[in-house]
C-alpha positions in Angstrom: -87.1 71.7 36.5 -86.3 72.7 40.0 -87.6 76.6 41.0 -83.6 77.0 42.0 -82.5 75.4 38.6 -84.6 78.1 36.9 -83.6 80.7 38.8 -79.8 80.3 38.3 -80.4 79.6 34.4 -82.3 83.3 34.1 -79.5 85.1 35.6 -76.6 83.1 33.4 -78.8 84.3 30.1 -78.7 88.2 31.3 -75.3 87.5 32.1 -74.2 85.9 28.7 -75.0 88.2 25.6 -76.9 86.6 22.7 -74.5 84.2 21.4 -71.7 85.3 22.9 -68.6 84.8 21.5 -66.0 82.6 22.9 -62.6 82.2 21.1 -60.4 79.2 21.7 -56.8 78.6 19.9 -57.0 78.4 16.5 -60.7 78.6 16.3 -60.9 81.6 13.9 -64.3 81.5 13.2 -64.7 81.8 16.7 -67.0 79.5 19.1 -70.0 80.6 21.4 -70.5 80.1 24.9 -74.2 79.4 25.6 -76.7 79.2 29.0 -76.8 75.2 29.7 -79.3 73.3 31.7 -79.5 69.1 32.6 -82.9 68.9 33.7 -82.9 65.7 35.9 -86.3 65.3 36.1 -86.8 64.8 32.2 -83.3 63.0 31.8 -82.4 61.1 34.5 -79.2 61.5 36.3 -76.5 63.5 34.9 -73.4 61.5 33.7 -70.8 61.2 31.3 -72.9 58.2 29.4 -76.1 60.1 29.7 -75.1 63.0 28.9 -73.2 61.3 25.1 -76.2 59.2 24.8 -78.7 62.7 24.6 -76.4 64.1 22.6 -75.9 60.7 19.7 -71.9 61.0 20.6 -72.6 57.3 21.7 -75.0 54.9 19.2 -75.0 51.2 19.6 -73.4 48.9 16.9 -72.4 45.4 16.2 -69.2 44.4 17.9 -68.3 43.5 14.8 -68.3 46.5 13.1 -65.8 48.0 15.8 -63.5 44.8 15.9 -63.2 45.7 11.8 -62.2 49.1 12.5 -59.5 48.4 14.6 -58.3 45.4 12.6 -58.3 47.6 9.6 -56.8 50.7 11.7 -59.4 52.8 9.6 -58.6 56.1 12.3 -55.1 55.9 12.0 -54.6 55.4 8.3 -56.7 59.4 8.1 -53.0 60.5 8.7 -50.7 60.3 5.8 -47.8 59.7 8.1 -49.1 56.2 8.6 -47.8 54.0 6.3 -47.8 49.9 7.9 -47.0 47.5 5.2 -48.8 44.4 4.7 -47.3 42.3 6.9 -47.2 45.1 9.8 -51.3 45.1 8.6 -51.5 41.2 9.2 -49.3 41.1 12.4 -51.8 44.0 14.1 -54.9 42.1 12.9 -54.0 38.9 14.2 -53.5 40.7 17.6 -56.4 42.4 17.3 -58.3 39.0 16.6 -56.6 37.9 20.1 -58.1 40.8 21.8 -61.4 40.1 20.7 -60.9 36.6 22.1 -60.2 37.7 25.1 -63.1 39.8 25.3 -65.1 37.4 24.3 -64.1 34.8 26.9 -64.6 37.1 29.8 -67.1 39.3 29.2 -71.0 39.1 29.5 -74.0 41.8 28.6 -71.2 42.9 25.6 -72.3 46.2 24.2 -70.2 48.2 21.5 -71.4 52.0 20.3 -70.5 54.0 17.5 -68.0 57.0 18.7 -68.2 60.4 18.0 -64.6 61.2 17.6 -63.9 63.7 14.5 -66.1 66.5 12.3 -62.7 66.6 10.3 -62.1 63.2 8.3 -66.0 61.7 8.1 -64.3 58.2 8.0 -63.1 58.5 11.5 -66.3 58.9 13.2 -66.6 54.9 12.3 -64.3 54.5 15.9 -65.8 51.7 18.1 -66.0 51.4 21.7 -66.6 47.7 23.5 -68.1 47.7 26.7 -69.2 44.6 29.0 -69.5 42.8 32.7 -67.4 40.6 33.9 -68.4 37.7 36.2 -68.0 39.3 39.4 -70.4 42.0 38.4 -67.4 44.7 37.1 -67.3 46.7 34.1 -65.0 46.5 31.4 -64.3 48.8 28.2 -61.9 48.6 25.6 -61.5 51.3 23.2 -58.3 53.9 21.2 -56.9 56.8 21.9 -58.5 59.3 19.4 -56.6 63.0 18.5 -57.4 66.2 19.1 -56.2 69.7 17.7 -57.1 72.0 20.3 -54.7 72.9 23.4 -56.3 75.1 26.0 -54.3 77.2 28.1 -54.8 77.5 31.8 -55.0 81.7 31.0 -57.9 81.3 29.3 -59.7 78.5 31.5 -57.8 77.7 34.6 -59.1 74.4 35.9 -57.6 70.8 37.6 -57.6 67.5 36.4 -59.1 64.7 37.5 -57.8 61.8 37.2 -59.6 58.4 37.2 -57.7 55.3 37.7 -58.2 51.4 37.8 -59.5 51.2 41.7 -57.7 47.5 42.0 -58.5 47.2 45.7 -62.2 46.9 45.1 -62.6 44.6 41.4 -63.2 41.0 41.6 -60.5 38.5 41.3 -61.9 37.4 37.4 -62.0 41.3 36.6 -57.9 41.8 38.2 -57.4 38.6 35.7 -58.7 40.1 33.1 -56.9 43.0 33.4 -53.6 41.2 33.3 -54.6 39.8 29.8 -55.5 42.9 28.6 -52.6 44.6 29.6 -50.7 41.8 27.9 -52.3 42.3 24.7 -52.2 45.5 24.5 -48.5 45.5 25.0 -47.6 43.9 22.1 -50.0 45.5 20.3 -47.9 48.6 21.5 -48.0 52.2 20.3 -47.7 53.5 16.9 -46.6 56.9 16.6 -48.0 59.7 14.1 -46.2 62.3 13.5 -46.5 64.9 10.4 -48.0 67.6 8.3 -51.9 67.9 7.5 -50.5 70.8 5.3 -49.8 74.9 5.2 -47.6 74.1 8.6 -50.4 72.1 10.5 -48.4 69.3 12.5 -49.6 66.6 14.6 -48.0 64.2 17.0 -50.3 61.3 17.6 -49.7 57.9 19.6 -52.3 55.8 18.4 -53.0 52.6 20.8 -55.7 50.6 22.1 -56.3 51.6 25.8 -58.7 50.3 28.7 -60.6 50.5 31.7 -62.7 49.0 34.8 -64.9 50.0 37.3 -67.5 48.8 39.4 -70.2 50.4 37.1 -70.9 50.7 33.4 -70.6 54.6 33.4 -68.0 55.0 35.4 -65.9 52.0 33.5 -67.2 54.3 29.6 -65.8 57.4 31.9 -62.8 56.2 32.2 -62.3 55.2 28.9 -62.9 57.9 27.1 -60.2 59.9 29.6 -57.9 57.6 28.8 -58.3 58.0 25.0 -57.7 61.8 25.8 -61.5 62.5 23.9 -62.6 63.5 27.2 -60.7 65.6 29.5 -62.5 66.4 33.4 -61.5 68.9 35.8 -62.9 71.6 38.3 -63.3 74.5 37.1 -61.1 77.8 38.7 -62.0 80.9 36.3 -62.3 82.1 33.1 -59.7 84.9 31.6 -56.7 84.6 34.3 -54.8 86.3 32.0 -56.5 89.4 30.1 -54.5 88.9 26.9 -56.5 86.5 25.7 -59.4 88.6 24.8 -56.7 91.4 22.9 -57.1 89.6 19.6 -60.4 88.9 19.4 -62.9 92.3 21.5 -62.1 95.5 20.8 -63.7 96.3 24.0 -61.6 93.7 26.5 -62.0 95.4 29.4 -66.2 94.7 29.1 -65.8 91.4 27.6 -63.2 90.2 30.4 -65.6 92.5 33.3 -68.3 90.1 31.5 -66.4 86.9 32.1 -65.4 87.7 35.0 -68.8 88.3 36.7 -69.6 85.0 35.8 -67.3 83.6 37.1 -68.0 85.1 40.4 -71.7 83.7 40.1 -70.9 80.2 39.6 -68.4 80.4 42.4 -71.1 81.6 44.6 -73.7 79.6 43.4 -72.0 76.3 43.5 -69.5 74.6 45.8 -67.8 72.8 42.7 -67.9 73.8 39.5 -67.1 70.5 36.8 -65.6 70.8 33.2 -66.4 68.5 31.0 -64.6 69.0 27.9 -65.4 66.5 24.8 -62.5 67.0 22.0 -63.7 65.7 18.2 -60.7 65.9 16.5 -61.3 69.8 15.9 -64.1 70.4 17.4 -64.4 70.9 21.2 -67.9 70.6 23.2 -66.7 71.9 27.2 -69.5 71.9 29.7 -68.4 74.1 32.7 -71.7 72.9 35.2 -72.6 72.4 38.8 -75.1 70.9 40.6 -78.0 72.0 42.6 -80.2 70.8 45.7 -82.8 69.3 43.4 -79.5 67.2 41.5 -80.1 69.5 38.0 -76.9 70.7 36.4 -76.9 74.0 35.0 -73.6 76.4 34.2 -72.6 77.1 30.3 -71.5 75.4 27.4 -68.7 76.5 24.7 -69.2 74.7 21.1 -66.5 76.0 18.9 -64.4 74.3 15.9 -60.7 74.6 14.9 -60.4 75.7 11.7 -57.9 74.6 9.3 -56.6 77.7 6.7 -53.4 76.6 5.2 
């Protein structure tokens, strides 16, 4: 670790209380904010694959295994507003079978992993991802859009998307083809929307679909699949606390929690000329990594675990 890298991680700990609290919507129980480092001499370069490889939120599997999953629609039936019949079950399994033809036909080095994508319903962390190269040397995933509880309001962490899209201009003429077939596929496999009652006045509205991506590189093309299955949400980072009322409920000293917050946010400002979120959502639990990077190309900042809890 870099002498700078330590440095900056001392002062966030004397900052942060031990385990201090951090308390999203809904989160009763609470989450904690913690001191976070990404030592890139011992782990390589900081990414979005690296980073859900070290933390087994990524673990290789048989294609196979995913293709089943999403022939069998085994995340979507966990919500008891689903209810396909059996021919609606055949129709979406014979596309499905089409999609993995396609992949098949025009992908090479295939890879699929294992998905973290719920700590709520064990059945749907059995979500596959399919990732591969396509003959002019791009990167292709298919994978869902997954669900997630938690809405974070800009008052509490004020930050801006970023958006990744398809970079067209620069993929190979086989990838732009494959594309189009994907996008065909996927059409008619359309969207099916959730909408109901987990119970005690817990409702969820849900599009479930298969979604996709490309990119010139492997990470950036698992990147920009897990934005678009809204599991992954990345944005710079403004401020914590912009509005005070957040901490009412939960401090009965606000003003020192939000003078706390507020002085570290002005260290990472100073410290760092961008600050990243990185916020993983598993159904109701929510991982956010709020980093930057220094000379030496560690990452250090803080990290929020904290689960949604469910009390009807």
């Amino acid at each position: 670790m870099q002498p700078k890298t330590e440095q900056l991680l001392a002062t966030i700990q004397v900052i942060l209380d031990s385990k201090s609290g951090f308390h999203l919507p809904g989160h009763e129980d609470g989450g904690y904010i913690y001191p976070f480092v990404w030592d890139a001499t011992e782990k390589g370069e900081f990414n979005i694959l690296n980073l859900s490889l070290s933390q087994n939120w990524l673990k290789l599997t048989d294609i196979e295994n995913t293709i089943k999953s999403w022939r069998t629609m085994d995340y979507a039936s966990n919500f008891n507003s689903f209810d396909f019949n059996e021919n609606d079950k055949n129709a979406w399994a014979n596309k499905i079978e089409n999609l993995y033809q396609i992949i098949r036909d025009n992908l090479q080095n295939l890879e699929s992993f294992y998905v973290k994508t719920s700590s709520y319903f064990p059945s749907s962390d059995l979500v596959g991802l399919i990732v591969g190269k396509t003959a002019d040397g791009d990167w292709v995933t298919v994978f869902q859009t997954v669900y997630k509880e938690t809405r974070i309001p800009q008052g509490l962490i004020s930050r801006d998307p970023v958006n990744y899209s398809i970079p067209t201009q620069v993929l190979g003429e086989n990838t732009l083809n494959l594309i189009s077939q994907l996008q065909a596929i996927t059409s008619e496999l359309g969207t099916i929307n959730l909408n109901g009652d987990f119970g005690g006045g817990y409702y969820y509205d849900y599009d479930y679909q298969i979604v996709y991506s490309a990119a010139e590189t492997k990470e950036a093309a698992i990147t920009q699949s897990l934005q678009g299955s809204e599991m992954l949400e990345i944005s710079q980072f403004n401020n914590f606390y912009s509005e005070q009322k957040y901490l009412y409920d939960w401090y009965s000293d606000s003003e020192a929690e939000y003078a706390k917050h507020n002085k570290l946010n002005q260290f990472l400002k100073s410290n760092f000329a961008k600050i990243m979120m990185y916020r993983f959502s598993f159904w109701t639990q929510e991982n956010i990594y709020l980093i930057g990077e220094t000379a030496g190309g560690d990452w250090t900042g803080v990290y929020i675990k904290s689960e949604f809890v469910y009390n009807p």
